[in-house]
N, C-alpha and C positions, 0 to 999 in steps of 0.2 A: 538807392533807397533800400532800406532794409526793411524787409513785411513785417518782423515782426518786431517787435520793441523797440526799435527807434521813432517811430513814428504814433505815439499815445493818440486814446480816443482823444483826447485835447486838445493835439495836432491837426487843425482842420485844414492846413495847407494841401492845394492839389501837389501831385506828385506824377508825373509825366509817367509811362508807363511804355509806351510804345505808339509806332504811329502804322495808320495800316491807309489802305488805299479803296476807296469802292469804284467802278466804272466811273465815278458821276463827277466824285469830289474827293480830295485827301480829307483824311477824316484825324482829329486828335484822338486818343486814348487816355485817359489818366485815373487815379484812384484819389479816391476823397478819403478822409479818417473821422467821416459823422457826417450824419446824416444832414447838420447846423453847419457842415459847410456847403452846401450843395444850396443855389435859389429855390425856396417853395413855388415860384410860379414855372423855374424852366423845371425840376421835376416833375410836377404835377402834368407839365404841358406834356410828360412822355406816360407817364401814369393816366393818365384821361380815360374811361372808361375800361379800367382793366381790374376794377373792386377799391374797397376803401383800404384793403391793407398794406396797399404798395406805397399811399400816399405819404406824401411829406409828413402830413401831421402825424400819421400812425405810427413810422417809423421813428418819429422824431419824440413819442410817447414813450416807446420802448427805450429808447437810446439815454433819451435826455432824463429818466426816470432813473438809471443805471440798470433796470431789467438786462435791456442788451448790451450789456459792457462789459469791461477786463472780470470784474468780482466775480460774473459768473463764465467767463469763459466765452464769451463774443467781443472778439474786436471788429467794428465795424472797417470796412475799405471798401465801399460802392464806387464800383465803375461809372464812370459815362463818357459818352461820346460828343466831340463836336466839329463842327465843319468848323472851315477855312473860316468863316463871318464870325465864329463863335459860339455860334447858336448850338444849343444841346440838342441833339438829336438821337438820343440813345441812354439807356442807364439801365442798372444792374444793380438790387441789394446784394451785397457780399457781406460775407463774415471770415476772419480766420477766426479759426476753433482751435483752442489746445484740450478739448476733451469732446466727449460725445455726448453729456449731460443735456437734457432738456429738449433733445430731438424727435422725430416722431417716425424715423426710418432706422432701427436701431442695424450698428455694424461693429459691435465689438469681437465677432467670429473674425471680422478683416484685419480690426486692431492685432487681435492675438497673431494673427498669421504673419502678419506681415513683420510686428515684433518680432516675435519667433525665430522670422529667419534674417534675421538683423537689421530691419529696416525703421527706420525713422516715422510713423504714422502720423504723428502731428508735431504742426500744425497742418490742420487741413482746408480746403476752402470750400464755403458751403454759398450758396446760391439761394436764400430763402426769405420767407417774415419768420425771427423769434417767433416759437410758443404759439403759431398758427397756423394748422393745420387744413390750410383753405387752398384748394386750388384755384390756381390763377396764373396771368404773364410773369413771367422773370426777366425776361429780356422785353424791357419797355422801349418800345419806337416811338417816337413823336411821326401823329399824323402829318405827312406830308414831305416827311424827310427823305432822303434818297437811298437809293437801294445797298446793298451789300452792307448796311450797318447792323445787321445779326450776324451775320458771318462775320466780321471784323470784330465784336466781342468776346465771340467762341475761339475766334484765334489770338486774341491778346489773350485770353482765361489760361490756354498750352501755355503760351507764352512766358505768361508769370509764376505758372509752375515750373514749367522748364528752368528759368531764371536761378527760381528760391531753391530750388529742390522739393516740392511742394508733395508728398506722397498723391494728393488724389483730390478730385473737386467733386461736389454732389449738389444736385439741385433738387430740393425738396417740393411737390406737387407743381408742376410746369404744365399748364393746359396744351393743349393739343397741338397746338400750333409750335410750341417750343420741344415739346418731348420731340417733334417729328424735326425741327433743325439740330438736336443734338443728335437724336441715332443717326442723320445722314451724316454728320461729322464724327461717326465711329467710336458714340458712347452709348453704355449700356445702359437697357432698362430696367425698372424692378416694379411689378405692380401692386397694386394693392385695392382692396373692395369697402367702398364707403356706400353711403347712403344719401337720398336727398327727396325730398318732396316736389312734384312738379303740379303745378296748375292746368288744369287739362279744360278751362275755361269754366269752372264752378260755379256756381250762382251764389252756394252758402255751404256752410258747414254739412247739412241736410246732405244739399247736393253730391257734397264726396261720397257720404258713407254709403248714400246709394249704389254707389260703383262699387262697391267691394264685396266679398263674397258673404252670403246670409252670415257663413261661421263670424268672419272676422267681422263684421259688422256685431253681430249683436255682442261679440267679446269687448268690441271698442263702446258700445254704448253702456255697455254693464256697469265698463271700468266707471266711464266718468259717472254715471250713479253713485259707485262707490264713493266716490272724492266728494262729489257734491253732500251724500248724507253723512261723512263725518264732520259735517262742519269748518271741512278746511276752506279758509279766504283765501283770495287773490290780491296784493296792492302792489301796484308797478310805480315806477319811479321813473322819467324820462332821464337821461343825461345831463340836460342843465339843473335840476336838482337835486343831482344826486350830492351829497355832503359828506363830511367823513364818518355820520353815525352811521348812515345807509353800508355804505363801503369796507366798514369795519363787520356790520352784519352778515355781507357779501362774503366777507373774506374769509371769517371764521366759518359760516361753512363750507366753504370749497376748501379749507385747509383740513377740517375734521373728517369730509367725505375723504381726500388723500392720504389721511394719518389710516384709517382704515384699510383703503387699498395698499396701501405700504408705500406710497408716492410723494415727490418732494413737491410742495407748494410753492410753485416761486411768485407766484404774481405779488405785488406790492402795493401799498396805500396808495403811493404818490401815482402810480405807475394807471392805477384805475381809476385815480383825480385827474390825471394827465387827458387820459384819453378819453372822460365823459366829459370835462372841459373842450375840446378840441373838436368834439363830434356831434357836440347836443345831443338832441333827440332822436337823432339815428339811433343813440344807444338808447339801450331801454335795462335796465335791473328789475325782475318780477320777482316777488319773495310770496313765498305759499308760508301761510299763517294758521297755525292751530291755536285757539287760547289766548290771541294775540301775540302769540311766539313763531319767531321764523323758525320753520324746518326745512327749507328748502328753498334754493336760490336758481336764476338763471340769470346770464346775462347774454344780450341779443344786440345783432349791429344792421341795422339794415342800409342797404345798398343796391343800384345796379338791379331793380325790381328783385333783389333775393333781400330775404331776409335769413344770417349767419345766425346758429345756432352756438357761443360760443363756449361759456361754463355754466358749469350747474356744480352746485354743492349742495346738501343734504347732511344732517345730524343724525340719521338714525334709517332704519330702514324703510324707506318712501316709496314703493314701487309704483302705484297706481300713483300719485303725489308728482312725482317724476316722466311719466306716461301722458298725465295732467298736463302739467307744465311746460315739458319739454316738445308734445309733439303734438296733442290738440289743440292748444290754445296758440298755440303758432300756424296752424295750418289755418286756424278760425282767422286770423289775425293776417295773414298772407292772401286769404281771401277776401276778405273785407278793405284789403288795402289794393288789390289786382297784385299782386307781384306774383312772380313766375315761377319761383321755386323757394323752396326752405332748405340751406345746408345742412345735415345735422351733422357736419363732423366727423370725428374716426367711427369711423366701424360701428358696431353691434347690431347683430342678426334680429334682435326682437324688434331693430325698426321697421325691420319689413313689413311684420305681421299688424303694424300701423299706418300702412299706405303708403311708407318710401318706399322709395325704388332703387336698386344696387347702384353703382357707378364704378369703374374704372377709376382709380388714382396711380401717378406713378411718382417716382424716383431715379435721377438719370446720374450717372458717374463715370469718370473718367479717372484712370490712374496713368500715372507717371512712366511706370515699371510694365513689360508687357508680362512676364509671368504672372503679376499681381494681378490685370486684366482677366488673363487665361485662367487663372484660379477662380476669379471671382465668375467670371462667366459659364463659368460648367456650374457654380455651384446654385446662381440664379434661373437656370436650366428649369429645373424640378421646379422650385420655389414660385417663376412665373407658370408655369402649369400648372401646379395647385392653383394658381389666385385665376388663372382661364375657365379653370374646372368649377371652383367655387362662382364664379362671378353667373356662369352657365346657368348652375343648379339654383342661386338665388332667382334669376330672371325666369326659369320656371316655376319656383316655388312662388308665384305672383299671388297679394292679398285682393290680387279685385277678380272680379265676374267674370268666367270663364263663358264661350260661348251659348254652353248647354244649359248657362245658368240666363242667357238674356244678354251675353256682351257687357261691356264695360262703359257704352254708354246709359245717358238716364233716360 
């Protein structure tokens, strides 16, 4: 089997890979080439409460839209596992990459080095959801299946680097449970500081802001005055209606707010029909309207009592518009529905000072080469101590009610 190009996203034949052993049961190993050839219901059965973005349909959103395909530099090759009966018990989104475009853990410092001193960097193998910034499983277990089938992935994963000549694997936001089976298996971490809203058992919107400190409170109530007295509307869209005039408006501004930033817009027509098709009303599109003109967009995936914070685009500059949309009306909206938390995604410090609360993310990687290791390892060194140091200072820098002010309860 050759990884890379003999085998097209097209090619949805499995492709043996290796076979490994758990205490319980021999176990198969093999790689799929799409997501369309793997059963949605033995997926799903290892995917089962682990978010919506692992599922069959999401990935199969991405894939089958060409988002995640050759054009942009994602070949799909998801692992899974099954015992002797056949039954899946195990799976893995993968990608090989022949570049690092559209990632969210950038490592072209490694590209250069490892070029530099004459080594092959890609293709490389990534471990993740396209274009989704969510932590979550990677390594999906079907309840009930027998033991050693995480470690028999992480050892096919060497395996088929070993094999290809693979420079290096990377798993992009791996929750807790996974970051801690790859660093025992002797890969390194890289962290990183996001944000998210928690439900601390709220009755109402009321009920939060009371928790937060006089300052931030009355900045947070200011703002939405502001939004309210310019006139700007609200009109949400669920999933099953969304159309392609909605999705066209969607798309133009999340493309406009990235021409601004200097950012490439990948997401696609079909790609955001795909997945509001596929998900209903889980998804929501909210478009803030001035004049009956959309200036700002978001769109939202709720799941798993969280509700995902996914894109927002904007025409012009929306700050309070954005603050609006993005982070009040979701936590209104997360409270009136009971769920537990609101993702909001990558980073940005001014969510704090709106009620989220830091988080820990990381990044886990393995290379081929041990100098490349050694190199990469001294230089994440520092890099993780800033993000220890930062992650510290935000969890002090807290926007609610300090004791002396009354406690953080109401």
């Amino acid at each position: 089997m050759s990884v890379m190009g003999a085998a097209p996203v097209g090619d949805r034949r499995d492709a043996t890979l290796s076979a490994a052993s758990s205490p319980a049961a021999p176990l198969s190993i093999a790689m799929v080439f799409g997501i369309s050839g793997v059963d949605p219901l033995e997926w799903d059965a290892c995917a089962a409460g682990k978010g919506p973005f692992v599922s069959h349909a999401y990935l199969s959103a991405l894939e089958d839209s060409g988002l995640a395909g050759p054009a942009n530099g994602w070949r799909p090759a998801h692992m899974i596992l099954r015992e002797a009966s056949g039954r899946m018990v195990g799976a893995a989104p993968l990608y090989l990459r022949d570049r690092s475009t559209d990632e969210h853990w950038p490592d072209q410092p490694w590209v250069d080095g490892y070029q530099a001193a004459g080594g092959r960097y890609f293709p490389k193998l990534l471990m993740d959801v396209p274009y989704t910034p969510v932590t979550g499983a990677r390594i999906l277990l079907r309840e009930g299946g027998p033991p050693g089938v995480a470690d028999a992935l992480i050892d096919a994963l060497r395996s088929l680097a070993h094999k290809h000549g693979l420079s290096s694997i990377h798993v992009g936001f791996p929750n807790e449970e996974d970051r801690s089976r790859l660093e025992r298996a002797g890969w390194l971490t890289r962290h990183g500081v996001d944000y998210e809203w928690r439900n601390e058992g709220y009755r109402d919107f009321s009920d939060f802001t009371s928790a937060l400190s006089k300052r931030r409170r009355g900045v947070l109530l200011w703002e939405r005055r502001k939004v309210a007295a310019s006139g700007v509307r609200f009109r949400e869209v669920p999933g099953s209606r969304v159309g392609e005039a909605d999705a066209a408006v969607f798309l133009d501004l999340v493309t406009d707010l990235h021409v601004r930033r200097g950012r490439r817009q990948a997401l696609t027509m079909d790609f955001v029909l795909r997945f509001c098709a596929a998900f209903g009303d889980a998804v929501k599109l909210t478009f803030a309207e001035s004049g009956g003109v959309a200036i700002g967009t978001l769109m939202t995936v709720e799941g798993d009592d969280c509700l995902y914070l996914r894109t927002w685009g904007a025409r012009e500059d929306t700050r309070f518009v954005h603050f609006e949309t993005c982070y009040y009306r979701t936590v209104e909206w997360a409270i009136a529905h009971g769920l537990n938390r609101v993702d909001a995604g990558r980073g940005g410090p001014h969510k704090l000072d709106r009620g989220f609360q830091p988080k820990l993310t990381h990044a886990c990687h393995w290379f081929l080469h041990t100098d490349m290791r050694r190199a990469v390892a001294e230089g994440l060194e520092p890099h993780n101590a800033k993000m220890l140091d930062c992650f510290a200072q935000e969890q002090a820098r807290s926007p609610f009610r300090q004791p002396e002010e009354g406690g953080k309860g109401r």
